[in-house]
C-alpha positions, 0 to 999 in steps of 0.5 A: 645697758644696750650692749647687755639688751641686744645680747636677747634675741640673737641668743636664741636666734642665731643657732636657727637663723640659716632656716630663717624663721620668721618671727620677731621678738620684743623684749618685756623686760630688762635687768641690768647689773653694773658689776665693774664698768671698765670705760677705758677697755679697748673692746666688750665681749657679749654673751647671751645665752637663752635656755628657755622658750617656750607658748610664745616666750622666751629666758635669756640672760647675758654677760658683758665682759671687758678685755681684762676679763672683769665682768662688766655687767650681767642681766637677763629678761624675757621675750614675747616671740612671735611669728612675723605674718606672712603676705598672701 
């Protein structure tokens, strides 16, 4: 579920994050699907994707994939994005 929750804010950020916006991003909601757990796979592959922001919200959804290709999990939620405040 973690590997699948943190996948949310990093898809959206990281095409952006050489300019370092300031902003934070908590998560409002989480859905997670166990499609195939593999316990036993050597690593995970995440992968987020966020097609959508817009007035302060943001759509992602995200993948976790096992080394087998098996579909691990898949899930998806929404952001509230804000700007972080800046001292004066």
């Amino acid at each position: 579920m973690i590997l699948v929750d943190v996948q949310s804010w990093p898809a959206a950020h990281l095409p952006h994050a050489y300019l370092e916006p300031p902003f934070y991003a908590p998560s409002l909601d989480l859905y997670v699907a166990f499609n195939d757990p593999r316990p036993r796979s050597g690593w995970l592959l995440t992968d987020g994707h966020a097609p959508n922001a817009a007035n302060g919200l943001m759509g992602w959804t995200g993948r976790l994939w096992a080394e087998d290709r098996a579909l691990v999990a898949s899930g998806g939620g929404q952001l509230l994005c804000r700007r972080v405040p800046q001292p004066r």
